[in-house]
N, C-alpha and C positions, 0 to 999 in steps of 0.2 A: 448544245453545250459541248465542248472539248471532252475526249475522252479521259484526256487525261486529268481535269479539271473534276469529272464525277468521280474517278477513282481515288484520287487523293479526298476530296470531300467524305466521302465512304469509310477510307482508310481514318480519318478523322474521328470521325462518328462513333468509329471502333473504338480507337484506341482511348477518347475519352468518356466512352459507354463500362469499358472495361478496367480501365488504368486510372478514371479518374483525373485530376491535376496533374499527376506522374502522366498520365498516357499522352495528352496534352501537350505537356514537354517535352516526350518523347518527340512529340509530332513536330513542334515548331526546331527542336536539336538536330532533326533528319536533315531539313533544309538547310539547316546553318552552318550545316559539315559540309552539305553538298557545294555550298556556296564556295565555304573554307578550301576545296579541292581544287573548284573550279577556279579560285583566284590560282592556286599555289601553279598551276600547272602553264596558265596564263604567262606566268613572270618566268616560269623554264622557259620558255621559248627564246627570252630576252640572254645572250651570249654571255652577258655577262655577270648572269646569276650563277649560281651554284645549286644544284638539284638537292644536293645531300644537305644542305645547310636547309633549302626551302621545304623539304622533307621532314624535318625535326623540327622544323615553328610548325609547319602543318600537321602533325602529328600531335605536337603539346594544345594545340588550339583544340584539336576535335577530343583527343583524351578528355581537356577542360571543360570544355561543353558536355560529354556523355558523361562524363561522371557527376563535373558538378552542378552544373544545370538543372539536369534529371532527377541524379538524387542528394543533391544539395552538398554545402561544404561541411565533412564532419572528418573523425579521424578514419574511417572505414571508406572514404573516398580520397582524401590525402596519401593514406595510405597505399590504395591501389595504383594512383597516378605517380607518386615515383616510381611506384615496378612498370608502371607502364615505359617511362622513362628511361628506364635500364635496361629494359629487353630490345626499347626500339633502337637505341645507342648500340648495344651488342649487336643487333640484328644487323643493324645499316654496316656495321663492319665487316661481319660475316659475309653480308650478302655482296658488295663490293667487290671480296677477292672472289668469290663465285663466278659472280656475273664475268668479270676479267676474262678469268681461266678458261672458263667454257664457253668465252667467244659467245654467249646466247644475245648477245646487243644488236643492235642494225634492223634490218629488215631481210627478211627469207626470200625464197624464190618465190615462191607463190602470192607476196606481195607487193614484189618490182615490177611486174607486170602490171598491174593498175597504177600504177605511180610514175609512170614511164617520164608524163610530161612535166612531172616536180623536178624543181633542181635538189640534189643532194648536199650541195654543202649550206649547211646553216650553222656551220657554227657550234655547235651542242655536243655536248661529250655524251654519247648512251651510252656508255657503259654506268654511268651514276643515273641516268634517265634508266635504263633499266632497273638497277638496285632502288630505284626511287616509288616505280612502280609495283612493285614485288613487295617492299613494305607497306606502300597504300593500301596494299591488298589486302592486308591482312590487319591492319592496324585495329580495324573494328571485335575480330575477335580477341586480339592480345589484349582490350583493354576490357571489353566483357568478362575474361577468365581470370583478371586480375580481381576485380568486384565481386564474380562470383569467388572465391577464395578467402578473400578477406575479409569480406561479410558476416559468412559461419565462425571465422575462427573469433570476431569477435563478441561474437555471441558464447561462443564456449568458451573464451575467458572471462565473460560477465557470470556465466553460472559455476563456472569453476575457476575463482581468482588465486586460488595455490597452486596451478595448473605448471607446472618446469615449463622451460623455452623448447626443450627437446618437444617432450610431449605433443605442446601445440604446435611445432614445427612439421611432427610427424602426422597431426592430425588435420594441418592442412593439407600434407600429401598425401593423403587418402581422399580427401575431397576432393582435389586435383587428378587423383586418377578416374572419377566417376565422370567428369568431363572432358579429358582428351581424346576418347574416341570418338564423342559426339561431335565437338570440335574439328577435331580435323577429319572425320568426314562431310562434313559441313561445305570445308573449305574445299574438298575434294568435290563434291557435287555442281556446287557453285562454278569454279572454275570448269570443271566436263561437261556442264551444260552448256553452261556459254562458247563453247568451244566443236560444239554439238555439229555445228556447218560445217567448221573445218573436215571433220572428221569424212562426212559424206563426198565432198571435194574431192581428199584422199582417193576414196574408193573410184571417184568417177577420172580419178586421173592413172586409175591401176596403181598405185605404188603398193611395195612390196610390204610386210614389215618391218623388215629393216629399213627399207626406204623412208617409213610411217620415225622412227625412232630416233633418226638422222637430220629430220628434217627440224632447219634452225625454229620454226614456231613452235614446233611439239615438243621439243627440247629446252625452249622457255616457258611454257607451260607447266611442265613436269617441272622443272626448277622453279617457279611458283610456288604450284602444292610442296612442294617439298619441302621449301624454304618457307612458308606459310606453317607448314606441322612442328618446323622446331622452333619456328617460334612460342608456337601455342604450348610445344613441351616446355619451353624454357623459362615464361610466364609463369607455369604450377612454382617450382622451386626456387624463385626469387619472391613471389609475394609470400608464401608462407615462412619465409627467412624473415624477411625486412618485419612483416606483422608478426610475427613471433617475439624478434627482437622490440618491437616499439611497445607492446603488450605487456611483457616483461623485466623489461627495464627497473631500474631504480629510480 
C-alpha cells in the first residue's frame, strides 16, 4: 500500500479517535481546501485570469469550508468569516504594493539555472502571483485566529450580557495577545523548514551574509513571514471589533 495512503488513513483514525464528527470534518475539509488550491492555481496559469481576484474566491471558499463545515453555521462562525474577509482584502492590498516595490516577483539566480530550457514569457503578471502566494500562505492561520477570538468572546458575553462593547473589545485583545506569538512562530517555523535546502545550498555555494540577505528567494521568504505576521496581528483587532460590535448591538 502507498505511503501516502497509510499516512492519511492513520491521520484519519486520529483525528476521528480524538475529535469525533468535528475530527472527521476536519479530515474530509483538508482535502477540500487542498482541492480548492489546486484548482485556483490551475486557472493562474490561464493569461487571462487575474491572480488577486482568483485569490479572494479561493480564499472565501476555504474560510467557508474551515469554518463552516467543521464547526458549522452559527454566529461565532459568521462572525469570524467576515474578519477573515477584511484582513484578507487588507492584506492582498498591502501585500501588492510590497511585493511591487521590493521587486521579490520572478525568479532568482539560483533558480534560472534549472529552468534554463522553459521559455519565459507566459504571460502572467508575478507581481500579484506573488502577493497571491504570500496570502495562500497564510490564509490558514488568519482564519484559525479569527475563531479562536471570537469563540471566547462569545462565551463571555453569554456569561456576562451587561458586559460594554469596550470591555469585550479589550477582552478580546487579550485573548488575541495569548496567540500571536504562537501564531507567528508557527508561520515562522513552517516557512524555515521548508526552506531548510536552500539554506545548505547557500552554504555550499560560499555566499556571504550579505550575499545570504540579498539573494531575491531569501528575500521573498522573509517578506512571507513577515507579511504572514501582520496578518496574523491584524486578524486579533479586527475580530474583536466586528464581534464586540455584533454582540452588543441593539
Amino acid at each position: 500500500m502507498n505511503t501516502l495512503v497509510v499516512l492519511a488513513i492513520v491521520l484519519l483514525l486520529l483525528m476521528a479517535a480524538i475529535g469525533g464528527k468535528k475530527g472527521v470534518r476536519s479530515f474530509v475539509a483538508l482535502f477540500v481546501n487542498f482541492f480548492v488550491l489546486l484548482v485556483a492555481v490551475l486557472i493562474m496559469t490561464d493569461p487571462y485570469a487575474d491572480p488577486i481576484v482568483l485569490t479572494l474566491i479561493a480564499c472565501a471558499i476555504i474560510s467557508c469550508v474551515t469554518l463552516f463545515f467543521i464547526n458549522e453555521v452559527n454566529s461565532k462562525t459568521k462572525t469570524a468569516f467576515i474578519s477573515t474577509l477584511v484582513t484578507t482584502v487588507l492584506m492582498l492590498l498591502f501585500i501588492f504594493i510590497v511585493t511591487e516595490q521590493s521587486m521579490i516577483h520572478g525568479f532568482g539566480e539560483e533558480e534560472v539555472e534549472e529552468q534554463t530550457i522553459y521559455s519565459y514569457y507566459l504571460g502572467i503578471d508575478f507581481v500579484k502571483i506573488a502577493a497571491s502566494v504570500i496570502i495562500m500562505s497564510t490564509i490558514g492561520a488568519i482564519t484559525d485566529e479569527a475563531i479562536a477570538v471570537s469563540s471566547p468572546m462569545f462565551e463571555i458575553h453569554k456569561h456576562n450580557p451587561s458586559i460594554s462593547r469596550k470591555a469585550l473589545f479589550l477582552a478580546g485583545m487579550r485573548i488575541g495577545k495569548d496567540l500571536l506569538g504562537t501564531n507567528a512562530n508557527t508561520l515562522f517555523f513552517a516557512f524555515f523548514g521548508g526552506y531548510l535546502a536552500l539554506l545548505i545550498r547557500y552554504k555550499d555555494l560560499e555566499y556571504t551574509l550579505g550575499e545570504i540577505v540579498n539573494t531575491k528567494i531569501f528575500s521573498a521568504e522573509m517578506m512571507t513571514i513577515l507579511c504572514g505576521g501582520i496578518g496574523v496581528a491584524l486578524i486579533i483587532p479586527i475580530t474583536a471589533w466586528i464581534t464586540a460590535y455584533v454582540l452588543t448591538r441593539r
